[in-house]
C-alpha positions in Angstrom: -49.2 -50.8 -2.7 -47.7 -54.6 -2.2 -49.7 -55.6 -4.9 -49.2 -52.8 -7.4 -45.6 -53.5 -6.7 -45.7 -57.4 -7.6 -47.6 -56.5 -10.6 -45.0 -53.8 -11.4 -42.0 -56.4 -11.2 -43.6 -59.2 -12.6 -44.6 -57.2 -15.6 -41.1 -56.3 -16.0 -39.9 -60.0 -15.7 -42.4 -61.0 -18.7 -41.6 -57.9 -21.0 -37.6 -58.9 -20.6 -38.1 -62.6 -21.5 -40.8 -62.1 -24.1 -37.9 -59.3 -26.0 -34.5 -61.1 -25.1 -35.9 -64.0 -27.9 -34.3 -61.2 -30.2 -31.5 -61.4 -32.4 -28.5 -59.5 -30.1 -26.8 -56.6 -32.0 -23.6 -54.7 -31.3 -23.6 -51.7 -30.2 -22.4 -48.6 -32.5 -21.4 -46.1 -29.8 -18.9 -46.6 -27.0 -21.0 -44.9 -24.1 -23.5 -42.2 -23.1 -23.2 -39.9 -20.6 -26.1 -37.7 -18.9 -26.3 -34.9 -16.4 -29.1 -32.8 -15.5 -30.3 -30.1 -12.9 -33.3 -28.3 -12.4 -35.6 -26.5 -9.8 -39.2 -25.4 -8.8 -41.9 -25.4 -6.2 -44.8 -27.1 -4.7 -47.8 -25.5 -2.9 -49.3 -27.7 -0.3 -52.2 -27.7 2.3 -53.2 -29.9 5.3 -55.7 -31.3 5.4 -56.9 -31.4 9.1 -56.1 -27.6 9.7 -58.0 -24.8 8.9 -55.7 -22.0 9.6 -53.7 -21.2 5.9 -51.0 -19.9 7.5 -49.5 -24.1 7.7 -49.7 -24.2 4.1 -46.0 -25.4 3.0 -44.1 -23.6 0.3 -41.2 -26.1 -0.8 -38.5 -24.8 -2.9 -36.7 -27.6 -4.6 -33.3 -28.1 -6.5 -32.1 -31.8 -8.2 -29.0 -32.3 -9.7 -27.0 -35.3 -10.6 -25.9 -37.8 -13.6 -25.6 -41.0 -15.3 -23.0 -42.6 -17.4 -24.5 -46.1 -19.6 -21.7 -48.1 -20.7 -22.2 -50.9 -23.3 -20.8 -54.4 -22.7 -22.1 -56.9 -25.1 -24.9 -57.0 -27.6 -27.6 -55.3 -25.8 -26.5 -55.7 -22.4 -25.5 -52.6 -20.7 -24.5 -51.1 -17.4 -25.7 -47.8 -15.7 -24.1 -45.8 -12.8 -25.1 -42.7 -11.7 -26.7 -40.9 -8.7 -28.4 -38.1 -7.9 -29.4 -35.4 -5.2 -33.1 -33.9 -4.3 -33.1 -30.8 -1.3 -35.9 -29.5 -0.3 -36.5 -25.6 1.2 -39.6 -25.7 3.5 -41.1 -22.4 4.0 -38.7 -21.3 1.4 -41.2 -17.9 0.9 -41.1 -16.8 4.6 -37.5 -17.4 5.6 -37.5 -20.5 7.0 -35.9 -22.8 4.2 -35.1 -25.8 6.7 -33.4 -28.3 4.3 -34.1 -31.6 3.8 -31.6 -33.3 1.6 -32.3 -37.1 -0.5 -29.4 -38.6 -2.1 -30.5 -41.6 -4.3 -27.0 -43.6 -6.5 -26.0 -46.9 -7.9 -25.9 -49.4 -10.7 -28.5 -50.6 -13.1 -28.2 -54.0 -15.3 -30.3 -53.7 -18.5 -30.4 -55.4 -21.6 -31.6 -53.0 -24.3 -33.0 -53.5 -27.9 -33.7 -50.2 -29.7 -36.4 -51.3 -31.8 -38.0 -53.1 -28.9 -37.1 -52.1 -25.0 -35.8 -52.7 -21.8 -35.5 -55.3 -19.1 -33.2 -54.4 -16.1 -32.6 -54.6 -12.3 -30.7 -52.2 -10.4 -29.3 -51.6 -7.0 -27.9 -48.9 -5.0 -28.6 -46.6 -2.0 -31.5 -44.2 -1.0 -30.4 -41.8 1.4 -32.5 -38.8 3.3 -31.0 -37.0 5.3 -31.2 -33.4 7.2 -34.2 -31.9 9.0 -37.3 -34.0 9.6 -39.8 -32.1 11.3 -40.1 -31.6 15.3 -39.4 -34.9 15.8 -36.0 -34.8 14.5 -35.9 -38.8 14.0 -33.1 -39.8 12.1 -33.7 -40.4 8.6 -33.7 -43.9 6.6 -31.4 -45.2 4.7 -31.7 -47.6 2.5 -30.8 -50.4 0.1 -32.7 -49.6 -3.2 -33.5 -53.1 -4.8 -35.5 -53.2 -7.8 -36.4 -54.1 -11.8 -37.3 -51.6 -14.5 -39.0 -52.2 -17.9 -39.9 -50.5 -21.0 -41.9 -51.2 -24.3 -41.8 -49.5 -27.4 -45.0 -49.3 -28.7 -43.3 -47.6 -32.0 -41.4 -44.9 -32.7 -44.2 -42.7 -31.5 -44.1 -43.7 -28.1 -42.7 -45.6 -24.8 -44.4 -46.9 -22.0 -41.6 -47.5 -18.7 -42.5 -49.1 -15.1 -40.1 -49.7 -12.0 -40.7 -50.6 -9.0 -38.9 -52.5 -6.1 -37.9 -52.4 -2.2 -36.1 -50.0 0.1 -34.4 -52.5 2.8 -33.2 -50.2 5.5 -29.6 -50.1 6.5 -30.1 -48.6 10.2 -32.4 -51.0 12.1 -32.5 -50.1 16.0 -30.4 -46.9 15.8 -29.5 -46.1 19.3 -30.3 -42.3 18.7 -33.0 -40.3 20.6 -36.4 -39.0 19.4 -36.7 -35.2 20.8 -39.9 -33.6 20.9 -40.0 -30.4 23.0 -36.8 -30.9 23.7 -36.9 -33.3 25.8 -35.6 -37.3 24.7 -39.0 -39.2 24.7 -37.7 -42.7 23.2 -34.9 -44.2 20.9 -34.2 -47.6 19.9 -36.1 -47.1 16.4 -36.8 -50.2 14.0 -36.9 -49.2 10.4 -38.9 -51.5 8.3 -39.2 -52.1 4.8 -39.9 -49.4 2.6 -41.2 -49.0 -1.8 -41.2 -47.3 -4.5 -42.3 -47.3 -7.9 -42.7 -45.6 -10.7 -44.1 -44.7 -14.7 -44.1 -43.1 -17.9 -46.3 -42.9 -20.7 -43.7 -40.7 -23.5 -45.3 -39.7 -26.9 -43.2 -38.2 -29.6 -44.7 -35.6 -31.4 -41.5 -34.5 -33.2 -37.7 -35.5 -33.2 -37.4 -32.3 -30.8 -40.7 -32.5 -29.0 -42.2 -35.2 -26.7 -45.1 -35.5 -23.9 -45.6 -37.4 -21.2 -47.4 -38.9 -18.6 -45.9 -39.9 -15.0 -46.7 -41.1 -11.5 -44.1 -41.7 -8.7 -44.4 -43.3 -5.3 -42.3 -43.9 -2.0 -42.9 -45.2 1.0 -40.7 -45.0 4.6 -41.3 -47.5 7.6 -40.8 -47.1 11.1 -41.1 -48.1 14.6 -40.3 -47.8 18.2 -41.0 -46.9 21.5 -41.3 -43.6 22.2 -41.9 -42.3 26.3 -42.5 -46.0 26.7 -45.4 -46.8 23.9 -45.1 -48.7 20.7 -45.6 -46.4 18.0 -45.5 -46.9 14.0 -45.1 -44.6 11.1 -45.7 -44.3 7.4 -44.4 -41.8 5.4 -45.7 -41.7 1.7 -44.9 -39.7 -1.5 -47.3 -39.6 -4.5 -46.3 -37.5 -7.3 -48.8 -38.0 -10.6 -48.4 -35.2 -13.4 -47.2 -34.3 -16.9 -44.4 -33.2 -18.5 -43.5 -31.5 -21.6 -40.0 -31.8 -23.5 -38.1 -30.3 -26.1 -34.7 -30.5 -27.5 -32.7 -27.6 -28.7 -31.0 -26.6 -31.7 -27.7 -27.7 -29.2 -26.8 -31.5 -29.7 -28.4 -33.8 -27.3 -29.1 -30.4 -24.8 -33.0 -30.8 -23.7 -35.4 -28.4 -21.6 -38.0 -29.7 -20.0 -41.3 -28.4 -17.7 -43.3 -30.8 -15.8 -46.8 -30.0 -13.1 -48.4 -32.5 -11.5 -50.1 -33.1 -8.3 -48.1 -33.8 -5.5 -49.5 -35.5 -1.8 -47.3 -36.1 1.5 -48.8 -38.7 3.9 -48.3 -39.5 6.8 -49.8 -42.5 9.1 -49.5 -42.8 12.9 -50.3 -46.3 14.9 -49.8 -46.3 18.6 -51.7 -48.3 21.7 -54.1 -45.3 21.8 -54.8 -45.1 18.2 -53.9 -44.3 14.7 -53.9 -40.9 12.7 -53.2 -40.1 9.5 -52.2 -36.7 7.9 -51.6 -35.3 5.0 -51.0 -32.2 2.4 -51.9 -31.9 -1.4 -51.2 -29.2 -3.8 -49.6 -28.5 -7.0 -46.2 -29.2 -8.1 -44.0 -26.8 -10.7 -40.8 -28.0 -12.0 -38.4 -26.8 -15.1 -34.6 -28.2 -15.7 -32.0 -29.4 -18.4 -30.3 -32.1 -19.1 -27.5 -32.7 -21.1 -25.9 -35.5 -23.0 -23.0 -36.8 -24.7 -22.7 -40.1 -26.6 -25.1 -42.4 -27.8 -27.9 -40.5 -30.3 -28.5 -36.5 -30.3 -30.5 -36.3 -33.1 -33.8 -37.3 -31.7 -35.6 -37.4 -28.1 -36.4 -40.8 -29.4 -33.1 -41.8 -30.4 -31.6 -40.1 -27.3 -33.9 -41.7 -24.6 -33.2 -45.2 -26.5 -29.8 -45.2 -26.2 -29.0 -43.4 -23.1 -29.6 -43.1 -19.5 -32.7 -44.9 -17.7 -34.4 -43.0 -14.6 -35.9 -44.8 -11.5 -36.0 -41.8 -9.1 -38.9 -41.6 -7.0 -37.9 -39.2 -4.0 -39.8 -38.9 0.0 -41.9 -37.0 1.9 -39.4 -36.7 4.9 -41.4 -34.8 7.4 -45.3 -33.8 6.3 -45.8 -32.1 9.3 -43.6 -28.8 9.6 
């Protein structure tokens, strides 16, 4: 993953100096404005356990928004944030929540005929239930670059990718299990994500693309008086289909893909990893203001940039 990373962010360094040897350009609207919700459902299976009745159902609902406001030429500035819960169980009654909040700023120079070179910085935090461990969750700085080349008109290829430094190293908060306090004084160590798009335009109103997303979480401690580590990891590969309506600059979109939680144990007695797969189903809006409504093209050229990649909290629940 450290490697696809470094690729990632030094790919995104050469793609912003190779297009900021452009001629710089004013901009011809004063900002642009995006929010969007949605929902669905993912359908996942261990896959150390035989018995089917541990398959997770996980209702899901995002929300949030971005405003991009122009500042000279093609530089710009994003800030925006949004929220990702999670429903476990949500088919037999269970529904324990697990809520992500991901915000901040993004610095991007922009040319529309060309694309995008930016870094960005802001806060990743999950929070809620965890699982029968109930360990606190992460929180995190979000540190990070984003790129995107336009091939043509036709179609877009995007990358991010960057570090989650963790805010709460050490918490002095217990780790309960069986409700007894086994262990605190939990290290959080440096988490990733990364992220990308492959956009084709079929139409001013219709476009298709290809995605992947990818988080990891870090930590350590000792817990009932062993060292023990832990890696949680997302990985979210899929499609997704688009199409704007008759409405100006109001899209619908629908996106599947397959969806893995992971996650990997170390302690003096040995390691074990874990993990459920399955299919994800999502459908949503967005809606914006300023910048180009015309197009999908135009809109996604001149509006807000996404670098969301949200966790696995808990894979075992």
């Amino acid at each position: 993953m450290k490697k696809f990373l470094t690729l990632v962010l030094g790919s995104t360094a050469l793609m912003g100096v190779s297009m900021m040897g452009a001629a710089q350009a004013e901009s011809d609207y004063p900002f642009a404005a995006t929010g969007y919700v949605g929902g669905g459902g993912s359908w996942l299976s261990p896959d150390n356990d035989g018995d089917d009745d541990d398959d997770d159902d996980i209702a899901t609902i995002i929300a949030g928004g971005d405003i991009v406001l122009p500042l000279s030429g093609y530089w710009n500035v994003q800030l925006g944030g949004g929220f990702h819960v999670d429903h476990i169980h949500f088919s037999r009654g269970k529904s324990d929540a697990a809520t992500q909040f991901q915000g901040g700023v993004i610095g991007f120079w922009r040319d529309p005929m060309t694309g995008v070179f930016g870094i960005e910085a802001g806060l990743f935090s999950p929070t809620g239930n965890e699982g029968s461990s109930r360990r606190k969750a992460q929180n995190s700085v979000k540190i990070g670059g984003v790129a995107e080349y336009f091939f043509s008109d036709m179609v877009t290829f995007g990358a991010f990718g960057g570090a989650l430094i963790p805010l709460d190293s050490n918490p002095e908060l217990p780790v309960i299990n069986n409700n007894k306090a086994i262990g605190k004084a939990l290290d959080y160590d440096t988490g990733y994500y990364a992220g990308g798009h492959l956009t084709y335009y079929a139409s001013d109103t219709l476009a298709f693309a290809g995605f992947a997303r990818f988080t990891e979480l870090n930590d350590s401690g000792n817990f009932g008086g062993g060292d023990e580590s832990t890696s949680k990891r997302s990985i979210l590969v899929g499609g997704k289909v688009r199409y704007l309506t008759s409405m100006p600059g109001v899209e619908v979109y629908a996106l599947g893909g397959y969806h893995k939680c992971e996650i990997e144990f170390d302690n003096p007695e040995g390691g074990n990893t874990f993990h459920e797969d399955g299919a994800q189903l999502m459908g949503g809006v967005k809606i914006r203001l300023g910048g180009h409504t015309d197009s999908l093209v135009g809109i996604d050229r001149s509006n807000a940039i996404d670098t969301r990649a949200w966790a696995c909290l808990e894979t075992r629940r």
